[in-house]
C-alpha positions as CSV (number, residue, x, y, z in Angstrom):
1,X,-37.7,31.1,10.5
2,X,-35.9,33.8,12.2
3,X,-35.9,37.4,11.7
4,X,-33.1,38.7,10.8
5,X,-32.9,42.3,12.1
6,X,-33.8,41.3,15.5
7,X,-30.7,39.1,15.5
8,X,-28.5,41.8,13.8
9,X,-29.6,44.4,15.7
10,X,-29.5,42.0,19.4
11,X,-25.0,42.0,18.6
12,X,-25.3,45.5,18.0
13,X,-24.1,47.6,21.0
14,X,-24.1,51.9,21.3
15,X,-22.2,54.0,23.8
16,X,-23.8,57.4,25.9
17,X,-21.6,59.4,26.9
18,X,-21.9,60.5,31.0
19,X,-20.1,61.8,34.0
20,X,-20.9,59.7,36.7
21,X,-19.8,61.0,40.5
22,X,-18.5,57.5,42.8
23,X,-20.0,57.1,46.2
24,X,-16.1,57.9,46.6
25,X,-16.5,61.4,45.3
26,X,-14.5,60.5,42.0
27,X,-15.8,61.6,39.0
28,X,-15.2,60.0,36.3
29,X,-16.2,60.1,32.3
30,X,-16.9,58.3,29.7
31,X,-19.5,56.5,27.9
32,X,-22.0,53.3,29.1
33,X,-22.2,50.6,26.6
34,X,-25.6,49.0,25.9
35,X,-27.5,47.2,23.7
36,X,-28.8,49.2,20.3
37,X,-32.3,48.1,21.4
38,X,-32.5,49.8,25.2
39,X,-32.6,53.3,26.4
40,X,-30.1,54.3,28.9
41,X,-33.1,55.0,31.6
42,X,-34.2,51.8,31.2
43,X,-30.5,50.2,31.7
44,X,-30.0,52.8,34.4
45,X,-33.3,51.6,36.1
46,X,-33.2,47.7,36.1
47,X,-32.2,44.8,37.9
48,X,-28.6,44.3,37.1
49,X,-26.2,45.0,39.6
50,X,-23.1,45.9,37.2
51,X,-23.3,48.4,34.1
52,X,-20.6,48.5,31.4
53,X,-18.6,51.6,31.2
54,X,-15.9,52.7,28.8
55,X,-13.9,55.5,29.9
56,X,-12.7,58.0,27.1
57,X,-9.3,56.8,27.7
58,X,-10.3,53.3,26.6
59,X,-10.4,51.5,30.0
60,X,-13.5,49.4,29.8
61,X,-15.2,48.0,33.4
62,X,-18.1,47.1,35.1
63,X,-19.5,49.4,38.1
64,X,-21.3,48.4,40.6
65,X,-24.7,50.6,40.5
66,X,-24.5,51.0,44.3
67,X,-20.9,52.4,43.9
68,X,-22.7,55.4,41.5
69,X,-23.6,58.2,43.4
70,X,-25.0,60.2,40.2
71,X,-25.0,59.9,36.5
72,X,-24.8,63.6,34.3
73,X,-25.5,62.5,30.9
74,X,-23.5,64.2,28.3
75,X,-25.9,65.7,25.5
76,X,-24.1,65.0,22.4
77,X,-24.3,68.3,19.8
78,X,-26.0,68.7,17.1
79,X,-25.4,68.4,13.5
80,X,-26.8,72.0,13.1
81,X,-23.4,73.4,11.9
82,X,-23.1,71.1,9.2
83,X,-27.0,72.2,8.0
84,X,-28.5,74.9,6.0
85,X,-26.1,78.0,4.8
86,X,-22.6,78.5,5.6
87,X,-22.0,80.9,8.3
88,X,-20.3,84.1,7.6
89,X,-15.9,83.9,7.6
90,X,-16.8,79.9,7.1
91,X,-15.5,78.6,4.1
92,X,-16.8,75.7,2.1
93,X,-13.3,73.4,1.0
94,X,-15.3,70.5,-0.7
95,X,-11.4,68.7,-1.0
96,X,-11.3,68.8,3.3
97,X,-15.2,67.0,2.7
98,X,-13.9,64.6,0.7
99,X,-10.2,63.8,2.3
100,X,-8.5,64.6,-1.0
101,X,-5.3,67.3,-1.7
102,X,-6.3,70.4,-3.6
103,X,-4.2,69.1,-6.7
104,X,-6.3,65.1,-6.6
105,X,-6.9,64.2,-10.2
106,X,-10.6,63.5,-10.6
107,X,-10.1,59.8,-10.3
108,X,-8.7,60.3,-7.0
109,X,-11.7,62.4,-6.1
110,X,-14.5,60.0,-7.7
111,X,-13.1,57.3,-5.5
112,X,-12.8,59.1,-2.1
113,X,-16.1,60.2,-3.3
114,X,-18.1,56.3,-3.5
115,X,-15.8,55.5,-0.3
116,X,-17.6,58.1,1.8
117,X,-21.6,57.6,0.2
118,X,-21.1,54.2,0.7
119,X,-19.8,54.8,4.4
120,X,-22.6,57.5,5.1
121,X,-25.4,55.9,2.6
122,X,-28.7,56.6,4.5
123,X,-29.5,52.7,3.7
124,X,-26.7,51.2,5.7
125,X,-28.2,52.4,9.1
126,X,-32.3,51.9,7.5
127,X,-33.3,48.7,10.0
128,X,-30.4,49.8,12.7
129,X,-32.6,51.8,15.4
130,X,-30.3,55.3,16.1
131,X,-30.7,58.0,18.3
132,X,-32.1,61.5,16.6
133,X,-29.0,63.3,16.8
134,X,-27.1,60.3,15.1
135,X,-29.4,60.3,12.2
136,X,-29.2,64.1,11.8
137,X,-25.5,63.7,11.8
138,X,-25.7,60.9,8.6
139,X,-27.9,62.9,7.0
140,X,-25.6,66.0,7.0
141,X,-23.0,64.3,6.1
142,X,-24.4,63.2,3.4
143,X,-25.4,66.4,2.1
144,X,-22.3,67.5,2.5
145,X,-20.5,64.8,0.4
146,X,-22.9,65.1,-2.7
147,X,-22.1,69.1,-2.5
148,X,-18.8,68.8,-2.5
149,X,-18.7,66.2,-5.4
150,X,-20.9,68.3,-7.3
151,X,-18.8,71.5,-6.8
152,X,-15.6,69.5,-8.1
153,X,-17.2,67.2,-11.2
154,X,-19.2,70.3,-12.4
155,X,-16.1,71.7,-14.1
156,X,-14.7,68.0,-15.1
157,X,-18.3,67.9,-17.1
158,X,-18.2,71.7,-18.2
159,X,-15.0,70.2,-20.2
160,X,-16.2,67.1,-21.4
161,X,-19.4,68.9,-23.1
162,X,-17.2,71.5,-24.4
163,X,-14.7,69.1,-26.0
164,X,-18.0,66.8,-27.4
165,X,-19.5,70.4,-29.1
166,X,-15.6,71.2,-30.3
167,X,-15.5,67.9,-31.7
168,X,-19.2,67.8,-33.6
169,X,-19.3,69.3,-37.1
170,X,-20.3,72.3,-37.7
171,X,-21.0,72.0,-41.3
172,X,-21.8,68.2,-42.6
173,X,-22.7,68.1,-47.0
174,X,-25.5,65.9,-47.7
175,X,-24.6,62.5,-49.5
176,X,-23.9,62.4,-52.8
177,X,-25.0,59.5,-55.0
């Protein structure tokens, strides 16, 4: 009867971040709010007279388009740093990935561990329609989260099959009847 994602995704709302110049000469900065569905030329380009705008301190207001005398839009970075190798003098602290002290027991770590994948789970954001730079971020991050889990359960499991060898026989005398 209806389709869901085109409901879902009709409620859902994403900021770009720009520096717009008032007919004033005030500039101002902040981020436009729009639907998930448009492009900010397209919003930029219609027929509505106001345009939401959030500032970064929070303020939220509708301009008037003729009071804009220019829009800058901000390009967001890239998730580049978070890619590939670790630069040189940058250290890898899989704890900081994970939001856990040094001295976490592994419980502590296995759960801020499912908290973050299932924040950052590449299917959460599947039918949501994000810009490049969004989903390059996610998918980073996720990287990152499974590295650093790895890196700390690889000794837990080095122990485990160590005790499980210590534990098996190593001599076992056949049944006797």
């Amino acid at each position: 009867m209806f389709e869901r994602n085109k409901i879902d995704n009709a409620a859902q709302q994403m900021t770009v971040p720009a520096e717009l110049t008032l007919e004033g000469g005030d500039v101002i900065r902040g981020r436009f709010v729009i639907a998930a569905a448009r492009n900010i030329f397209d919003v930029l380009n219609s027929d509505a007279y106001f345009l939401d705008f959030e500032t970064y301190e929070g303020e939220r207001q509708l301009l008037a388009r003729t009071a804009i005398k220019a829009v800058k839009l901000i390009a967001v970075p890239s998730a580049n740093h978070l890619k590939g190798r670790l630069r040189e003098g940058e250290t890898f602290d899989p704890y900081q990935v994970l939001g856990v002290p040094a001295e976490a027991s592994f419980d502590d770590i296995r759960a801020a561990y499912l908290k973050l994948s299932k924040i950052y789970h590449p299917d959460r954001f599947q039918s949501v329609e994000l810009p490049a730079e969004v989903r390059d971020y996610l998918s980073a991050m996720v990287r990152r989260i499974n590295s650093a889990y790895a890196a700390l359960e690889a000794p837990v499991q080095a122990a485990r099959r160590a005790a499980i060898a210590k534990a098996r026989p190593i001599f076992t005398s056949p049944i006797r009847n």
